[in-house]
GUVO-969638 format. One record per residue (C-alpha): y, z, x; residue number from 1; residue in three letters. Coordinates in steps of 0.25 Angstrom, whole numbers, plus 5000, padded with zeros to 4 digits. Example, Ala and Ser with C-alpha at 12.3 -4.5 7.8 and 13.67 -1.06 7.14 Angstrom:
<rs>
[r [4982 5031 5049] 1 Ala],
[r [4996 5029 5055] 2 Ser],
</rs>
This chain:
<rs>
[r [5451 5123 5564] 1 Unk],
[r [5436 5123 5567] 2 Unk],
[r [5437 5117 5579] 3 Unk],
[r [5447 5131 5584] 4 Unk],
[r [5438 5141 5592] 5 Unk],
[r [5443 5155 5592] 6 Unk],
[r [5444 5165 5602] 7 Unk],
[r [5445 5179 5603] 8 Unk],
[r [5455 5186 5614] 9 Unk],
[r [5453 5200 5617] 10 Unk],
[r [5467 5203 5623] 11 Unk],
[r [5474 5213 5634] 12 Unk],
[r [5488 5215 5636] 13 Unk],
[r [5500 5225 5641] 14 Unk],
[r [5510 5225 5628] 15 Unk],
[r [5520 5228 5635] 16 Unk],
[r [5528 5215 5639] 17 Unk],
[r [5528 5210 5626] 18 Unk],
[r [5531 5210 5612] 19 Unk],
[r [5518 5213 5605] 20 Unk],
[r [5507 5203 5603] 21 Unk],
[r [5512 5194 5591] 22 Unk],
[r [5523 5183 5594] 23 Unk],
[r [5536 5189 5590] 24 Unk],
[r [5550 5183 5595] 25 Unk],
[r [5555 5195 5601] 26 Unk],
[r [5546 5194 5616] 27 Unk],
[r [5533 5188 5620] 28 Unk],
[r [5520 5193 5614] 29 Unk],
[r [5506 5194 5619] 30 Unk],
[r [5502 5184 5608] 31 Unk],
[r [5512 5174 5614] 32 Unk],
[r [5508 5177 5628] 33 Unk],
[r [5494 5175 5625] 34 Unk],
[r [5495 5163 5617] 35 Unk],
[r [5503 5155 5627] 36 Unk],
[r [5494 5159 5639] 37 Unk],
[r [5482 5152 5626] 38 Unk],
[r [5493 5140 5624] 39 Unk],
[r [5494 5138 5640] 40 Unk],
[r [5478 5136 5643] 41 Unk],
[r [5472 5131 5629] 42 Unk],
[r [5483 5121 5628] 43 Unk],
[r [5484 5123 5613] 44 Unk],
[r [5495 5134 5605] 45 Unk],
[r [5485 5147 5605] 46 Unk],
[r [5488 5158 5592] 47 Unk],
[r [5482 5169 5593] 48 Unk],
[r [5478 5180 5583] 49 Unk],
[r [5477 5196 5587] 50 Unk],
[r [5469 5207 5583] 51 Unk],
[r [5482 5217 5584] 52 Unk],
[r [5496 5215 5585] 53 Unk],
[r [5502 5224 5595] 54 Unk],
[r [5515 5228 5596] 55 Unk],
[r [5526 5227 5608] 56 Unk],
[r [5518 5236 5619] 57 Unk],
[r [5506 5238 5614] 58 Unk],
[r [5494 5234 5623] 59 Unk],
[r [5481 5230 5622] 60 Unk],
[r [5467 5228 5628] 61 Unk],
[r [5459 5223 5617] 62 Unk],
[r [5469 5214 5608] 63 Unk],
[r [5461 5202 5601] 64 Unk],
[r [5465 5191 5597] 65 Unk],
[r [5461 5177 5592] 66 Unk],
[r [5464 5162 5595] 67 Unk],
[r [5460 5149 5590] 68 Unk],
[r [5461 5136 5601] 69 Unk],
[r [5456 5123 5598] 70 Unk],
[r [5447 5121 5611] 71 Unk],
[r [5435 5130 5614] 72 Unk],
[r [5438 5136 5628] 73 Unk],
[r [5429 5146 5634] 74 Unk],
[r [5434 5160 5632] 75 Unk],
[r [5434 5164 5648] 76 Unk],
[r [5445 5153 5648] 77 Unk],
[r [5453 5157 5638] 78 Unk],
[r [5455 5171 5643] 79 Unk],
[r [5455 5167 5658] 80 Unk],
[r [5466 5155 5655] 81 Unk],
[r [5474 5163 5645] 82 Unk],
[r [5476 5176 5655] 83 Unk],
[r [5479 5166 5667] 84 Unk],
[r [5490 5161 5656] 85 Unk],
[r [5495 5176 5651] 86 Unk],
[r [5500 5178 5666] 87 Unk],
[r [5505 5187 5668] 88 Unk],
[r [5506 5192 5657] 89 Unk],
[r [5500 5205 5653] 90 Unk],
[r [5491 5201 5644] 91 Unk],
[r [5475 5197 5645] 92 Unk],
[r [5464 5190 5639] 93 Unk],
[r [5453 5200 5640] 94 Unk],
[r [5443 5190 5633] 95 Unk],
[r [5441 5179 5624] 96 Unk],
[r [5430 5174 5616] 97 Unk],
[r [5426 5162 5605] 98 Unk],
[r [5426 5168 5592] 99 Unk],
[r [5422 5163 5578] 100 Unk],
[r [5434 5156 5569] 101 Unk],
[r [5431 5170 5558] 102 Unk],
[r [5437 5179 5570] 103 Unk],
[r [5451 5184 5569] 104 Unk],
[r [5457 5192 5579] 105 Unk],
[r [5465 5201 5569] 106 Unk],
[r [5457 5202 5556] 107 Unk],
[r [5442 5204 5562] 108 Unk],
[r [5447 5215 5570] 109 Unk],
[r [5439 5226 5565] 110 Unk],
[r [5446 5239 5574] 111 Unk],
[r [5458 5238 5582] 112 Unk],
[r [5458 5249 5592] 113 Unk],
[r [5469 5255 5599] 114 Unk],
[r [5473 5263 5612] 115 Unk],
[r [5486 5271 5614] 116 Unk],
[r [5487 5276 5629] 117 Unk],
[r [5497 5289 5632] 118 Unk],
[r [5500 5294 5644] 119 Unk],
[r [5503 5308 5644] 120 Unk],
[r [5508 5313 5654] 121 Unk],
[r [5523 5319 5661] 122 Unk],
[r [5524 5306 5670] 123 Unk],
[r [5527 5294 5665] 124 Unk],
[r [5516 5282 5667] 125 Unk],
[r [5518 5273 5681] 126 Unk],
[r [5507 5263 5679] 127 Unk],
[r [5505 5262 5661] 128 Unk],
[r [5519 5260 5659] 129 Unk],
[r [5521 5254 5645] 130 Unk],
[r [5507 5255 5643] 131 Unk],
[r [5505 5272 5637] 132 Unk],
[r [5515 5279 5631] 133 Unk],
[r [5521 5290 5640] 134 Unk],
[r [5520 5304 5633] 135 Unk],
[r [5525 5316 5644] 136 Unk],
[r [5522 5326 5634] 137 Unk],
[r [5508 5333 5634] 138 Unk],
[r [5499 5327 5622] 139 Unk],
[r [5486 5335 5619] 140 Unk],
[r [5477 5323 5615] 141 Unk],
[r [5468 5332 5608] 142 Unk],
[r [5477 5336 5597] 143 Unk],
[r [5481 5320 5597] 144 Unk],
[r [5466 5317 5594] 145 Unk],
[r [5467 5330 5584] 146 Unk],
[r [5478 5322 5576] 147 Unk],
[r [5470 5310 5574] 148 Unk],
[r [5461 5315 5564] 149 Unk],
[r [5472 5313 5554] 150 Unk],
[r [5475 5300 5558] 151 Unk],
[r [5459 5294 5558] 152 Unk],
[r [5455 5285 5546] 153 Unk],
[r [5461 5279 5535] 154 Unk],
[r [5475 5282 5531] 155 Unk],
[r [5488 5277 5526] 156 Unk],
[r [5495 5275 5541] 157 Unk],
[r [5510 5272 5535] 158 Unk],
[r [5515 5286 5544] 159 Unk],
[r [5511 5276 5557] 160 Unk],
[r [5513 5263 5555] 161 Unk],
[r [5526 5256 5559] 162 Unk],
[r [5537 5254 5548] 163 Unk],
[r [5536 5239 5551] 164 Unk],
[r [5520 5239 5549] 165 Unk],
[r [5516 5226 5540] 166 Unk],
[r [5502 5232 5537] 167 Unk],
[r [5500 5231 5521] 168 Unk],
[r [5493 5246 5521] 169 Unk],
[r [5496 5257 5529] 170 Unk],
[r [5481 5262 5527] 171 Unk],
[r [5472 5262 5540] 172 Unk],
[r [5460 5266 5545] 173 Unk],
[r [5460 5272 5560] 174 Unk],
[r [5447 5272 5564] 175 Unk],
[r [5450 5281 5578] 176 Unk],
[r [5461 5287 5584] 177 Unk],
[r [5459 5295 5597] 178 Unk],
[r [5463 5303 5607] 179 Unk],
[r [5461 5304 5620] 180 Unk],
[r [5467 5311 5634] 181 Unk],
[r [5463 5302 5645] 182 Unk],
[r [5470 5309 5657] 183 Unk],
[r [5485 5309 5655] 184 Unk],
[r [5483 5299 5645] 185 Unk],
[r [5481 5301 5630] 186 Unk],
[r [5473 5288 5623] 187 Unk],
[r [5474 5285 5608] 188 Unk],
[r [5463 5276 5601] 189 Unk],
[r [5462 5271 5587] 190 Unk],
[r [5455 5261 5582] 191 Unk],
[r [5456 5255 5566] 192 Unk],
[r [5455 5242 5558] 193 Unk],
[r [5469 5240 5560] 194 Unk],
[r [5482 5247 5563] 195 Unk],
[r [5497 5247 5556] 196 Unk],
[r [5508 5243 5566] 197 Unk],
[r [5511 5256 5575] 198 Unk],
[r [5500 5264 5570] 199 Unk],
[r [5494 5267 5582] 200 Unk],
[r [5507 5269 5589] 201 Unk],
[r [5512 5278 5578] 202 Unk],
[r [5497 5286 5578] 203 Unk],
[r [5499 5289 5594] 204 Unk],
[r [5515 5293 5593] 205 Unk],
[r [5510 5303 5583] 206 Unk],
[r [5498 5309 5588] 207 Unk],
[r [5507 5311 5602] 208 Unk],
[r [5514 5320 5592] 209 Unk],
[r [5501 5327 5590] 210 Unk],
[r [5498 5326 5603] 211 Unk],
[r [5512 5334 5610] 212 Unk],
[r [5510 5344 5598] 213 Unk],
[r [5521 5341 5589] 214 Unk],
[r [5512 5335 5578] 215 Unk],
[r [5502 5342 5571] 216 Unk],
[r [5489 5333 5568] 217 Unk],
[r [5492 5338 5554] 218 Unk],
[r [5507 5332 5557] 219 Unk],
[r [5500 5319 5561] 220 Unk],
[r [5490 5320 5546] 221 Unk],
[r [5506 5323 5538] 222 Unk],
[r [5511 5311 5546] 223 Unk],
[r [5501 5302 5541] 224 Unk],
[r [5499 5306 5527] 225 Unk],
[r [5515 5305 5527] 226 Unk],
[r [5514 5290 5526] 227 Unk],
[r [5526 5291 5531] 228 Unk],
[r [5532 5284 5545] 229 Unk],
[r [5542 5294 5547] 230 Unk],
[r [5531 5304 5548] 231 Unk],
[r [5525 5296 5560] 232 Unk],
[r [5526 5302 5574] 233 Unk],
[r [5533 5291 5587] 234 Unk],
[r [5528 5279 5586] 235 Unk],
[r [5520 5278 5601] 236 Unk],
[r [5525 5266 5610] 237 Unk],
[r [5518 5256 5611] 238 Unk],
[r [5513 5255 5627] 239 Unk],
[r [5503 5264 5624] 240 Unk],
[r [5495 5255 5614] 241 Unk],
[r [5482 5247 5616] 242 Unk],
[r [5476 5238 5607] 243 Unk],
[r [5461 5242 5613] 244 Unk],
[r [5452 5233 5606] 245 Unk],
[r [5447 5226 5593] 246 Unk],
[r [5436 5229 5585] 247 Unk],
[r [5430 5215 5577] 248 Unk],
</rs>
């Protein structure tokens, strides 16, 4: 195997036409795409390890992932000749470097950061369909940020991750978790080691709650100290989330 070099990906796609990033028989995955479009060029089957598995819909702009191939090729070519084989696609090969053997895609990440994009606004969205979630009713951003506070740090997360989550602990660490109003548009960051499957999306769906007024951020602390999914608000679609970028 010492002869492998390995590279390093940093990855931007629209989620929408597919169905999530790992293989599954149920439709056609970015992972597939991508390792086809490798297949095609390098003349060898490509696998490719991520830094996050994203769901059905989600997006992203800084996924990472890792290959092994048994040739050197310069990195210039291996984005360039792997794009022109992802046509058309809505995927990109933002950049690829050589990185040491010791570097895995998934278990150097350090932070995984994440964007959640909802346009708030009466009229429905003409140019980002599936890519925010749709809220017509007025959200005050302020008192979304307000409801954070409960949320920031370590806790046990069982209220807002998915019945079908596989993590062996419910215990995370969110590291930030803000809220912004960008025009008619109300951004959500957070940023932690790692995250349980849906917990972002079922962070956002409740601190909408808070945001319409129909959730105390008190309502938003019981929730969480409930350990309980019941107790969790809707579980936000998920168009409007972005894998932004990893931390190594």
């Amino acid at each position: 195997m010492s002869a492998m070099s390995r590279y390093k990906l940093t990855i931007e796609y629209d989620g929408t036409p597919f169905a999530g990033w790992q293989r599954q028989t149920n439709g056609r995955s970015v992972q597939e795409a991508i390792e086809e479009a490798i297949g095609r060029f390098a003349g060898e089957p490509a696998r490719i390890r991520v830094a996050g598995r994203t769901d059905a819909g989600v997006h992203a702009i800084g996924q990472v992932a890792h290959l092994d191939l048994a040739r050197e090729w310069r990195t210039d070519t291996i984005r360039d000749a792997t794009n022109a084989h992802l046509r058309p696609e809505p995927v990109s090969i933002v950049s690829a470097e050589l990185v040491p053997a010791s570097f895995n895609a998934r278990t150097s990440a350090r932070k995984r950061h994440y964007l959640y994009r909802i346009l708030n606004r009466r009229s429905p969205p003409a140019l980002e369909v599936e890519r925010v979630w749709h809220v017509p009713w007025t959200l005050d951003a302020a008192a979304m940020q307000d409801a954070t506070r409960a949320l920031v740090g370590r806790h046990d997360f069982t209220t807002f991750r998915a019945a079908e989550c596989q993590a062996k602990s419910p215990l995370r660490t969110l590291d930030t978790l803000d809220v912004e109003r960008v025009g008619d548009e109300i951004r959500i960051r957070t940023s932690a080691r790692s995250f349980l499957h849906h917990q972002v999306r079922s962070i956002v769906g409740t601190l909408m709650l808070a945001g319409a007024g129909r959730w105390s951020a008190e309502d938003v602390r019981a929730a969480l100290d409930a350990r309980d999914r019941a107790r969790c608000g809707p579980t936000a679609p998920a168009c409007g989330l972005y894998l932004a970028r990893v931390d190594y």
